[in-house]
DOZA-714646 format. One record per residue (C-alpha): residue in one letter; chain; x, y, z. Coordinates in Angstrom, 2 decimals. Layout:
<nodes>
[a,A,[X,Y,Z]]
...
</nodes>
This chain:
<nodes>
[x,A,[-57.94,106.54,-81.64]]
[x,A,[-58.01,102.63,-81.02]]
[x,A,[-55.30,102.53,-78.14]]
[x,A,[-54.15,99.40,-76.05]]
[x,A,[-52.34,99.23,-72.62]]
[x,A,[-50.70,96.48,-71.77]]
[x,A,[-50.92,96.07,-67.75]]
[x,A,[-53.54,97.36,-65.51]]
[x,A,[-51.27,98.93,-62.34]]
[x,A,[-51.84,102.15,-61.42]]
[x,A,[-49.83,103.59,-64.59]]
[x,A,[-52.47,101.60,-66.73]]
[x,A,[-55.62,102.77,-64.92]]
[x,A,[-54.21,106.12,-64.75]]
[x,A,[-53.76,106.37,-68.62]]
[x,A,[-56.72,104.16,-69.06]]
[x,A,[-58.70,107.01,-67.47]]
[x,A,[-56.99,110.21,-69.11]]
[x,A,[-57.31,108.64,-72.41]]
[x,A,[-61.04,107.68,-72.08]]
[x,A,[-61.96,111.45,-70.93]]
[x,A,[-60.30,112.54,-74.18]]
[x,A,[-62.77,109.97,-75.82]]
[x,A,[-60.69,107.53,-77.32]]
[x,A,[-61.26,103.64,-77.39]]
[x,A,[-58.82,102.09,-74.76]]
[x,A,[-58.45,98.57,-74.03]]
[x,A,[-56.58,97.57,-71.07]]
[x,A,[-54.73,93.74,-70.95]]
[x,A,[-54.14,92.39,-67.49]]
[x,A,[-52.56,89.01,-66.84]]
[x,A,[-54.07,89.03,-63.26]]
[x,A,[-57.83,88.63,-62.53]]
[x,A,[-58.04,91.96,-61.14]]
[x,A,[-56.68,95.39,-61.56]]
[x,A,[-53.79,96.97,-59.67]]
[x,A,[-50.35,95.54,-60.39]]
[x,A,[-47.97,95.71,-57.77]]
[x,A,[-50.82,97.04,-55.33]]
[x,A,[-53.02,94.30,-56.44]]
[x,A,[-55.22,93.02,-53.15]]
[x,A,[-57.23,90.27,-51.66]]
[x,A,[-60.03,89.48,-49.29]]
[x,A,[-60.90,87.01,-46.82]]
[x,A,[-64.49,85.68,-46.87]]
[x,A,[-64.86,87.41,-42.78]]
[x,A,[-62.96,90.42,-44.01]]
[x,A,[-65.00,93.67,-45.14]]
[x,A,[-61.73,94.89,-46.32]]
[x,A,[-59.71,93.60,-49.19]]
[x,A,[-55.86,93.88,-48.40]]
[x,A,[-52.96,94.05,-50.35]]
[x,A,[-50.23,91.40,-50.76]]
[x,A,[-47.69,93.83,-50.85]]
[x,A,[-47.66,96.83,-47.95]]
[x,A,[-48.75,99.96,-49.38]]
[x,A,[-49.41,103.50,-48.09]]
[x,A,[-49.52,106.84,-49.15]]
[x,A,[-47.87,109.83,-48.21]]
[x,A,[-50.20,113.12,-47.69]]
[x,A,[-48.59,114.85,-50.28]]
[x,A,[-48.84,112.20,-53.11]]
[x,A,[-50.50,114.85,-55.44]]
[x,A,[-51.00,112.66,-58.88]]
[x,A,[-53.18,110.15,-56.66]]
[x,A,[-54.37,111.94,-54.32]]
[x,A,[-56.03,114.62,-57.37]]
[x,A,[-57.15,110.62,-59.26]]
[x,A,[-59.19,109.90,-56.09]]
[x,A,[-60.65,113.71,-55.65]]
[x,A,[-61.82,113.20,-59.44]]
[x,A,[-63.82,109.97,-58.79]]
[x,A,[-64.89,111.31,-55.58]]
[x,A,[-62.78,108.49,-53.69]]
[x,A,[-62.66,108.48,-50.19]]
[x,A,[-59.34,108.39,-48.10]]
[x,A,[-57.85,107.81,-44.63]]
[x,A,[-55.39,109.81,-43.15]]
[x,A,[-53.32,109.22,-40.11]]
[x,A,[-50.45,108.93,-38.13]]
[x,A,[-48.99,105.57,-37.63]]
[x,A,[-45.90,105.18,-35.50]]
[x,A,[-42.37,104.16,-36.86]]
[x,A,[-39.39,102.53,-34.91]]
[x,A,[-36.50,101.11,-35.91]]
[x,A,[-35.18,97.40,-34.17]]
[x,A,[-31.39,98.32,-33.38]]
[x,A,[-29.29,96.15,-30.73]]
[x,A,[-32.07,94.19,-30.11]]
[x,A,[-34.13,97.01,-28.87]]
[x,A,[-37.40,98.95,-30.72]]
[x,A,[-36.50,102.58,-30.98]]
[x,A,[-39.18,104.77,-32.28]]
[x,A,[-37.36,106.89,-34.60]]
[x,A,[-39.65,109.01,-36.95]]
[x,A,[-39.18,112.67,-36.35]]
[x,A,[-36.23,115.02,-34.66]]
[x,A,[-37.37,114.85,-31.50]]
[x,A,[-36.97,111.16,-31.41]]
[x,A,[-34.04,111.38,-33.29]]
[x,A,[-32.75,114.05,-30.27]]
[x,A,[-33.92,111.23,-27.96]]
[x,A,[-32.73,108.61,-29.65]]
[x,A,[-30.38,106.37,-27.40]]
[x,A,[-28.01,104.58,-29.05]]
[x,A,[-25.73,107.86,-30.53]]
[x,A,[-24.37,110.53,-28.63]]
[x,A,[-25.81,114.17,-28.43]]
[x,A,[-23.08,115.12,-31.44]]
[x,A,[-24.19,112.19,-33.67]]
[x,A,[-27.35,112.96,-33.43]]
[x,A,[-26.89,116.26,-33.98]]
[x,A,[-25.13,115.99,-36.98]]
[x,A,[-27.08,113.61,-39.06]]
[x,A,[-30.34,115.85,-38.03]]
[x,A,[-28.57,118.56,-40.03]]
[x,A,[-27.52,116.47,-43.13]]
[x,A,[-30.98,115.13,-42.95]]
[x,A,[-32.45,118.78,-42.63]]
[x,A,[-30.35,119.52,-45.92]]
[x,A,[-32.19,116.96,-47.72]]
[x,A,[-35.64,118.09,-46.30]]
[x,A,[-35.17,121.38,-47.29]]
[x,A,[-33.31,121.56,-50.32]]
[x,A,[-35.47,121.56,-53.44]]
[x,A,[-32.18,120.78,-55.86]]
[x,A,[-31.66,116.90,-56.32]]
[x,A,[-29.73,116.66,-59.60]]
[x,A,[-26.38,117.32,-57.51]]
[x,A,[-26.83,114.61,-55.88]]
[x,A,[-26.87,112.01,-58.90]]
[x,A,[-23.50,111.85,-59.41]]
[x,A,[-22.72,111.01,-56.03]]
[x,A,[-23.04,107.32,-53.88]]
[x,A,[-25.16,108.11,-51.03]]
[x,A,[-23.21,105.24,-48.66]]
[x,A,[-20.03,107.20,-49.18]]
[x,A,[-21.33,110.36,-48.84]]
[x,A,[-23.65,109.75,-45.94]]
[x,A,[-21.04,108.18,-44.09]]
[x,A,[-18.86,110.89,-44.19]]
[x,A,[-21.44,113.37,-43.52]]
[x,A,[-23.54,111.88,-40.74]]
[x,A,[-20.04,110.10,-39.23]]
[x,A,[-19.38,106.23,-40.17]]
[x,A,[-20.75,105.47,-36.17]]
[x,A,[-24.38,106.77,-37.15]]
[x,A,[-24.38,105.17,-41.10]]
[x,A,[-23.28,102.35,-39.83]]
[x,A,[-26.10,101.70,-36.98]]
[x,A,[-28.69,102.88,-38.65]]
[x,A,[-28.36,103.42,-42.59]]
[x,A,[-26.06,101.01,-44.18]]
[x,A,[-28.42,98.13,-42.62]]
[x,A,[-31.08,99.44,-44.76]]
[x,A,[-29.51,100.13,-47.74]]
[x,A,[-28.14,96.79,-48.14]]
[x,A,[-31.75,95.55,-46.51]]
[x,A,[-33.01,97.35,-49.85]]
[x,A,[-30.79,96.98,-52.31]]
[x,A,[-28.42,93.88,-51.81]]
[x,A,[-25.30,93.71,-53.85]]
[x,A,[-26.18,97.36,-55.48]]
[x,A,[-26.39,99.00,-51.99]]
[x,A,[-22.79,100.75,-52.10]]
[x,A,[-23.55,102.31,-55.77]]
[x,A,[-27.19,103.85,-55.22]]
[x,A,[-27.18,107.59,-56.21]]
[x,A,[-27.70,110.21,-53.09]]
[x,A,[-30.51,111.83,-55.08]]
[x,A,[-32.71,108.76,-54.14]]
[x,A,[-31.89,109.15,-51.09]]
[x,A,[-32.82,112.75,-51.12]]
[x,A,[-35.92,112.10,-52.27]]
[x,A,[-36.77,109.68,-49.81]]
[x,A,[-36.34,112.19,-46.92]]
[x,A,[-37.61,115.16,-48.84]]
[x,A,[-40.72,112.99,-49.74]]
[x,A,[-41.74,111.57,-46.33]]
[x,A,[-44.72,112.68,-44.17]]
[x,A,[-45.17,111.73,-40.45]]
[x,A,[-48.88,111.47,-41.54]]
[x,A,[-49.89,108.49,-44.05]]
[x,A,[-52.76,108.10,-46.17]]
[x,A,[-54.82,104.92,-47.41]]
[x,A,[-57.94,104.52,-49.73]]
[x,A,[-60.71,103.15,-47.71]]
[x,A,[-61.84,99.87,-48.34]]
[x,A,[-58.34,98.85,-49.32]]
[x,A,[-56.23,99.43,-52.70]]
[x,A,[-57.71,96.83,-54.69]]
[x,A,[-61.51,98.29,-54.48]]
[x,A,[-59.76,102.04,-55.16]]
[x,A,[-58.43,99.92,-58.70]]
[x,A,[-61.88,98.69,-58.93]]
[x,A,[-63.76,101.70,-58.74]]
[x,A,[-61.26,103.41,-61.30]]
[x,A,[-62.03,100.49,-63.69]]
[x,A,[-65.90,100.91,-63.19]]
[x,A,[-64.79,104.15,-64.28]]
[x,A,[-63.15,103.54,-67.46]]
[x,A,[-65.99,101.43,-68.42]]
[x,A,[-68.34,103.47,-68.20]]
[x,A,[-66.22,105.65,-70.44]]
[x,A,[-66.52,102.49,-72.90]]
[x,A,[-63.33,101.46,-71.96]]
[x,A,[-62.25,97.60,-71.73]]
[x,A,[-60.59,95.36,-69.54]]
[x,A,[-59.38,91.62,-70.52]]
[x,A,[-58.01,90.11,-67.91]]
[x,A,[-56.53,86.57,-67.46]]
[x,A,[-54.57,87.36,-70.47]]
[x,A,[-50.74,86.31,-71.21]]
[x,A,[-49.42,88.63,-73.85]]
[x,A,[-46.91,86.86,-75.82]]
[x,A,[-45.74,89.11,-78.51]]
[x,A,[-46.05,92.23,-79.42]]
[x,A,[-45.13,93.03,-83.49]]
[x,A,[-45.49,96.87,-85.22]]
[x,A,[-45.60,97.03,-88.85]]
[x,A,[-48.14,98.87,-90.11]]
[x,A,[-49.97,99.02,-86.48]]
[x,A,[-49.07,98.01,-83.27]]
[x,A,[-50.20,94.32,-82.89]]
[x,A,[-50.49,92.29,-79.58]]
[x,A,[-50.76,88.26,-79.18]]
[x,A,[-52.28,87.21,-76.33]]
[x,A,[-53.46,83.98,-74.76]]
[x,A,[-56.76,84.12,-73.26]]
[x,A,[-58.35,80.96,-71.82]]
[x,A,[-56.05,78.60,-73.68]]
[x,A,[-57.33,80.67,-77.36]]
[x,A,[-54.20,82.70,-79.26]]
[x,A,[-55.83,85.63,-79.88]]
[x,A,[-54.38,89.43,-81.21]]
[x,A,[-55.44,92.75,-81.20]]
[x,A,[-54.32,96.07,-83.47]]
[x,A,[-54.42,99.59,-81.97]]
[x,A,[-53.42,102.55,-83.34]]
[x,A,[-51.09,103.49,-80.42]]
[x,A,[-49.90,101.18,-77.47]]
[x,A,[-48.85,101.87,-74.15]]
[x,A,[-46.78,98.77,-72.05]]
[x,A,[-46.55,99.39,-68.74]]
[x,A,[-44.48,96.11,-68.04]]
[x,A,[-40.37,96.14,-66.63]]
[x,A,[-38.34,96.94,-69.39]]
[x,A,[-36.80,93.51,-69.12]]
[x,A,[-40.00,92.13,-70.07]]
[x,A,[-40.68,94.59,-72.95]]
[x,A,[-37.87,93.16,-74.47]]
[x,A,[-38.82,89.59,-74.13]]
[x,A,[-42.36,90.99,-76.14]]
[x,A,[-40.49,92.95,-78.70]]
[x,A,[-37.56,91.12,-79.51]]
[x,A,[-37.61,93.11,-83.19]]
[x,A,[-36.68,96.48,-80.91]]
[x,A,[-33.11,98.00,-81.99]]
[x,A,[-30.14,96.05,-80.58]]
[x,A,[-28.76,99.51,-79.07]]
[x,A,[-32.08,100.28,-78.03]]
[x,A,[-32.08,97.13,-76.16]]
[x,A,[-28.89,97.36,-74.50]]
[x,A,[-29.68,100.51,-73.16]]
[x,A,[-32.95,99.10,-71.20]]
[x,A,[-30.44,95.81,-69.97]]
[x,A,[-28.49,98.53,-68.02]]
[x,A,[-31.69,99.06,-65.43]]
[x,A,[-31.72,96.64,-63.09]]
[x,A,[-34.38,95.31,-60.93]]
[x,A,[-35.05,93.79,-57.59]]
[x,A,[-38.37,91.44,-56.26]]
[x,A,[-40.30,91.60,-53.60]]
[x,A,[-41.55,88.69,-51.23]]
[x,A,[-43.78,89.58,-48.54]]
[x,A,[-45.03,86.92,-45.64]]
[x,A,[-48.13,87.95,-44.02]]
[x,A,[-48.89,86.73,-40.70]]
[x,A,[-52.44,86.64,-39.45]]
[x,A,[-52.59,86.74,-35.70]]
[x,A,[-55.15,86.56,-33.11]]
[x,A,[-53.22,89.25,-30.91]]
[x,A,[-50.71,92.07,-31.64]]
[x,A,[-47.28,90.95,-32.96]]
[x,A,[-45.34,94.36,-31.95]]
[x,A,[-45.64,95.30,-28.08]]
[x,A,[-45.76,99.05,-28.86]]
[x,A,[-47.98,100.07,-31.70]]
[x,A,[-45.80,100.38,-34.20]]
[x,A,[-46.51,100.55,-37.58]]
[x,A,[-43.79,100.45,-39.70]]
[x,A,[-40.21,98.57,-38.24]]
[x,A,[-36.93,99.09,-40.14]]
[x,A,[-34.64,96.07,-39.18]]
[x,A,[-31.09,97.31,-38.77]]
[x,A,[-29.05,93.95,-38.21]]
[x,A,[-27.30,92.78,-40.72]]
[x,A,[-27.79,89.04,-39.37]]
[x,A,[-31.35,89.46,-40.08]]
[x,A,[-33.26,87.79,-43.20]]
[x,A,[-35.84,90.38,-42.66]]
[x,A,[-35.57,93.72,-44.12]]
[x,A,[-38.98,94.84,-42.67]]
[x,A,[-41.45,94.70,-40.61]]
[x,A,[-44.90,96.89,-41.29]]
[x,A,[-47.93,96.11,-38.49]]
[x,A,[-50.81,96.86,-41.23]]
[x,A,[-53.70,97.16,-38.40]]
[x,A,[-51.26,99.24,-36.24]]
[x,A,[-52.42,101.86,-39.42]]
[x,A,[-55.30,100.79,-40.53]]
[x,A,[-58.36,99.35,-37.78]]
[x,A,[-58.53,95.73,-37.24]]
[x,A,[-61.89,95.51,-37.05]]
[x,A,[-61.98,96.15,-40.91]]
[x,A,[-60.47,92.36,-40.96]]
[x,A,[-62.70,90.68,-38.51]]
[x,A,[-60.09,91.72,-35.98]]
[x,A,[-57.20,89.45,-36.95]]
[x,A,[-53.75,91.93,-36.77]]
[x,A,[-52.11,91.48,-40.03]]
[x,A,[-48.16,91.70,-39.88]]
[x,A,[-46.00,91.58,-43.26]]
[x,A,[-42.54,90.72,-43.23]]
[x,A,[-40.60,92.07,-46.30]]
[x,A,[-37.79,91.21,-48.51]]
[x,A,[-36.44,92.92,-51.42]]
[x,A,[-34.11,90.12,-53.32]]
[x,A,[-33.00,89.56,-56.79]]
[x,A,[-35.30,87.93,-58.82]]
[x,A,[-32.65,84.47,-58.73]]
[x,A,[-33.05,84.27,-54.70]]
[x,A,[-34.22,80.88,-53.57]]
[x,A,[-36.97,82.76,-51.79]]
[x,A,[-39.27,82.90,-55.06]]
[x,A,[-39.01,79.31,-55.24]]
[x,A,[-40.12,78.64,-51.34]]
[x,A,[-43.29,78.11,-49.68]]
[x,A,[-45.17,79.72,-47.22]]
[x,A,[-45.05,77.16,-44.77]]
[x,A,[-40.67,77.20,-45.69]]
[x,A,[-40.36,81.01,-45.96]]
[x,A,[-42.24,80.94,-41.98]]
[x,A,[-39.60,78.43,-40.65]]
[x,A,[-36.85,80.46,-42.19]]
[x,A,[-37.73,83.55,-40.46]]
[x,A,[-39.23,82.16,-36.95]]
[x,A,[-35.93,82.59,-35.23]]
[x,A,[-35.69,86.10,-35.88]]
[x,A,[-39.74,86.72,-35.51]]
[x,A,[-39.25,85.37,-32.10]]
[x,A,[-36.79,88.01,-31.10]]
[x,A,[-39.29,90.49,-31.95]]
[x,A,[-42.34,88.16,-30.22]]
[x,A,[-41.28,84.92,-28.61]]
[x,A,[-45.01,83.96,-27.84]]
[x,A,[-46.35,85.13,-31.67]]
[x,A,[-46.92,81.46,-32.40]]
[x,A,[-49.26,80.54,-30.11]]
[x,A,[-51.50,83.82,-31.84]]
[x,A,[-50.88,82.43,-35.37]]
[x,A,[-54.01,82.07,-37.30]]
[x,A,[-52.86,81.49,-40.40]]
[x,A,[-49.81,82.65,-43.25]]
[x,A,[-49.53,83.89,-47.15]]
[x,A,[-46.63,84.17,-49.32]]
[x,A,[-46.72,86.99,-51.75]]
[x,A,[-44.06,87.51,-55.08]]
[x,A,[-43.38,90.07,-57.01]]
[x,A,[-40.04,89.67,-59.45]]
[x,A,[-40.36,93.26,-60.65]]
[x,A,[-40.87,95.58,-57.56]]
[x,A,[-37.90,97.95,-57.03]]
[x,A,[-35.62,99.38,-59.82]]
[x,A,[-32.05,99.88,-58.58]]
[x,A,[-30.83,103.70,-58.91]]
[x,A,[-27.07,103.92,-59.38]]
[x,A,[-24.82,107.55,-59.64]]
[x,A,[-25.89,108.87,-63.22]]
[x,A,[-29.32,107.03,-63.53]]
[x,A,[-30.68,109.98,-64.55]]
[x,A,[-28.76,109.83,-67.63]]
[x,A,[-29.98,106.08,-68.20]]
[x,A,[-33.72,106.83,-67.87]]
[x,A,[-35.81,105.76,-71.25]]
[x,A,[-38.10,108.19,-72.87]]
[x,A,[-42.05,106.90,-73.14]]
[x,A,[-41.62,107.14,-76.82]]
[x,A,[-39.53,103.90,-78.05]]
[x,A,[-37.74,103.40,-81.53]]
[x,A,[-41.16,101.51,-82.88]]
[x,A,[-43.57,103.87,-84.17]]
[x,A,[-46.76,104.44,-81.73]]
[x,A,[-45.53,102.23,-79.38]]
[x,A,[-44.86,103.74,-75.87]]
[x,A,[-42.89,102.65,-72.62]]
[x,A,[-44.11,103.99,-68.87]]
[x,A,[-42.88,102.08,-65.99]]
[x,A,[-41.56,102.81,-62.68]]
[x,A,[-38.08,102.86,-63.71]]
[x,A,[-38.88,105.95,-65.46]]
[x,A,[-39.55,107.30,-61.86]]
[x,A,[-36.40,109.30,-60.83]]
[x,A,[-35.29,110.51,-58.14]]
[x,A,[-38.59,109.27,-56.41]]
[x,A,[-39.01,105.90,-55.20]]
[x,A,[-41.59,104.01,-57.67]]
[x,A,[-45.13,103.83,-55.49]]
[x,A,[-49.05,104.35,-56.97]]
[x,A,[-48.71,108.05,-57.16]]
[x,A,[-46.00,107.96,-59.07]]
[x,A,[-47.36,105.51,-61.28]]
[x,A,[-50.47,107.47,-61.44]]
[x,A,[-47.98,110.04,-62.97]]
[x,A,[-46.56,108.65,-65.33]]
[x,A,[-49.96,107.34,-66.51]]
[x,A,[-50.99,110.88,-66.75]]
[x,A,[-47.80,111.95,-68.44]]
[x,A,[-47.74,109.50,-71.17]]
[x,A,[-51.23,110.20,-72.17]]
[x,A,[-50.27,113.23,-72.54]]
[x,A,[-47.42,112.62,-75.33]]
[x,A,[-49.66,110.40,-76.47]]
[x,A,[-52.24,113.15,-77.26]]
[x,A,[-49.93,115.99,-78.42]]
</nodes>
C-alpha cells in the first residue's frame, strides 16, 4: 500500500517504521526541517550534542521507546538526576519517601498521610476509578488541604491554568504510578535518535518531505493531501493516511469531516508550551538539581529543569543549559513575546533562585509550541477519538489519544505502533 503520514514526531517515525518493515510505501510530510515534533532539537556550532527546545527525558520503564531504540541498536543513558521542589522560598529536594519523611515544611502526620495516598497510586494497577473523579478535590481531602495546598495545587494550576480544578485523578494516578527515580536519555540528544530512525525508514524506501505546509486534505476516491513546498502547490494520493497533527488542526485540514464528528474533537482542549533556555557560563541551581517544581503561586514560572545537572556539560562545550517552562493557552501574550521580553519578565523571579545568574549569562532562546499538553477532565476517557475517523482510510493518532498517561515520546511511539497496526488488520 501507498500510505502517507502527515507529521514526523515520534508517532510518525514510529508508524513510519512499522509500516516500512511490513513493506509498504510510506511517505512522511513534515512542516519542520527536521524530524521529531514536539522533541524536535538543535545544535550549537561548539556543541557535539544537539539539544532539544523543549525538556525531554525518559523514564526507565518507557517500554514502546525504549524496545524502538533496542531495534535500531540505539544507544541510551541512564541516570539519576536529583529533584526538589522551591517552596517558601527554600529548595527542598523532594523525590522519594525518605525525603518526603524529611521533608520540612509539614508535620510528621502530613507527611505521613499523603505518603500513603501516594503509595495507593503507586501500587494500584486500577485507574479507570479514578476518571470520574477531580483529583484537586479528592487529593485535598485525602492528603489534608495543608499538604495540597503547599505542594500540589501550585502545580496543577502551574500545569493546567484555568482547567486545573476539573483534571481527572486518573492522570494523576498515572503520573505517580509512572515515575522512576532513575531517567533515561538517547545519547547524542533526541533530535539525532529522530535522525537515525529516519535513516532508517529510508533505507526501507521510505520518504521524508520536509519544509512542507499541508493545506488541505480531501478523500473521495483516495485520500488526497495539498501541500506547499518551496512556494509550489503540490498534492499527493495514498491509499491510506495517517495525521498525526492536534485534532484542532485536523479539522482546519478536513473541514468536509461530519459536523458531529467535529464537535466531538472541539471538546479536547489543549495547552502550549514556551520554554526559555538560558545558557550560562556557571551553574544556575546551587545544589545539583535537576528538575525544580515551582510551588508559588506568584510565580510566572511553572518550572525549572537544569538539563546538564542530567546530562554532562561537557557534551555542550561546557555551557550549563537551564530551561524555564510554561504551559499557557495558546491566546497567552507569551507566544507573541521575544526572547529578550520573555527574559525581563522572568528576571525577578530567576533572581530569587540565583541573584548573581546574570553576570554567567552567555546567551538566551525562546522556544513555542501551541499544541503541547492536552487537558484531561473527569470522564475523558469517554471523550477519547478512535484512530479510525468517519472518512474512509483516513486515520487520527495524537497524544490526546494518550489516556491516563501523560503524552511524552514513548507514548507517541505507541500509538505509532498501534495505529499501524489497525492499519494493517
Amino acid at each position: 500500500m501507498k500510505i502517507g503520514i502527515i507529521g514526523a514526531g515520534f508517532t510518525g517515525l514510529s508508524a513510519a517504521y512499522k509500516l516500512s518493515k511490513s513493506g509498504h510505501e510510506i511517505t512522511v510530510l513534515e512542516k519542520e526541517k527536521h524530524p521529531g515534533g514536539l522533541a524536535i532539537g538543535f545544535k550549537k556550532n561548539n556543541w557535539n550534542w544537539t539539544l532539544e527546545e523543549h525538556y525531554h527525558h525518559w523514564f526507565t520503564n518507557d517500554k514502546y521507546i525504549f524496545d524502538l531504540a533496542k531495534e535500531i541498536n540505539y544507544p541510551i543513558l541512564i541516570k539519576r538526576p536529583k529533584t526538589s521542589t522551591f517552596i517558601k522560598n527554600k529548595i527542598v529536594q523532594l523525590d522519594s519517601p525518605i525525603t518526603l519523611i524529611t521533608f520540612p515544611l509539614l508535620s510528621i502526620f502530613d507527611r505521613i498521610r499523603m505518603g500513603l495516598v501516594l503509595a495507593l497510586f503507586r501500587y494500584n494497577p486500577f485507574w479507570k476509578p479514578f476518571d470520574k473523579v477531580k483529583a484537586s478535590k479528592t487529593l485535598s481531602l485525602f492528603m489534608g488541604a495543608k499538604a495540597f495546598n503547599l505542594i500540589w495545587k501550585p502545580l496543577f494550576e502551574g500545569k493546567f491554568d484555568k482547567y486545573a480544578d476539573n483534571v481527572s485523578l486518573a492522570w494523576f494516578w498515572a503520573r505517580v504510578r509512572k515515575r522512576t527515580t532513575k531517567l533515561a536519555y538517547p545519547k547524542q540528544g533526541f533530535l539525532h535518535f529522530a535522525k537515525t530512525l529516519e535513516k532508517q525508514i529510508e533505507k526501507m524506501r521510505g520518504k521524508f518531505i520536509f519544509n512542507c505546509n499541508v493545506s488541505k486534505i480531501i478523500n473521495n476516491t483516495k485520500p488526497t493531501v495539498f501541500f506547499t513546498k518551496n512556494g509550489k502547490m503540490e498534492s499527493l494520493i495514498f491509499d491510506k493516511l495517517i495525521v498525526t497533527t492536534s485534532s484542532s488542526l485536523f479539522i482546519e485540514l478536513m473541514p468536509s469531516l461530519p459536523k458531529g464528528y467535529k464537535e466531538k474533537l472541539k471538546k479536547l482542549n489543549m495547552l502550549g508550551a514556551t520554554n526559555l533556555l538560558l545558557r550560562l557560563k556557571k551553574p544556575f541551581l546551587p545544589d545539583n538539581t535537576y528538575w525544580l517544581n515551582i510551588c508559588d503561586n506568584t510565580s510566572p514560572l511553572m518550572a525549572v529543569v537544569e538539563h546538564t545537572n542530567f546530562i554532562d556539560k561537557k557534551n555542550y562545550n561546557n555551557e550549563y543549559l537551564v530551561y524555564v517552562g510554561n504551559y499557557v493557552p495558546v491566546n497567552h501574550p507569551y507566544f507573541s513575546n521575544s526572547k529578550e521580553k520573555m527574559l525581563k519578565l522572568f528576571n525577578p523571579y530567576l533572581k530569587r533562585l540565583n541573584k548573581n545568574y546574570e553576570k554567567n549569562l552567555i546567551g538566551i532562546e525562546f522556544f513555542k509550541a501551541p499544541f503541547a499538553q492536552p487537558v484531561m477532565p473527569v470522564n475523558y476517557s469517554k471523550n477519547i477519538p478512535p484512530f479510525t475517523t468517519p472518512s474512509k482510510n483516513i486515520f487520527l493518532a495524537n497524544m490526546e489519544q494518550v489516556y491516563p498517561w501523560d503524552r511524552g515520546t514513548n507514548y507517541a511511539a505507541e500509538l505509532g505502533e498501534k495505529v499501524s497496526q489497525t492499519i494493517l488488520l
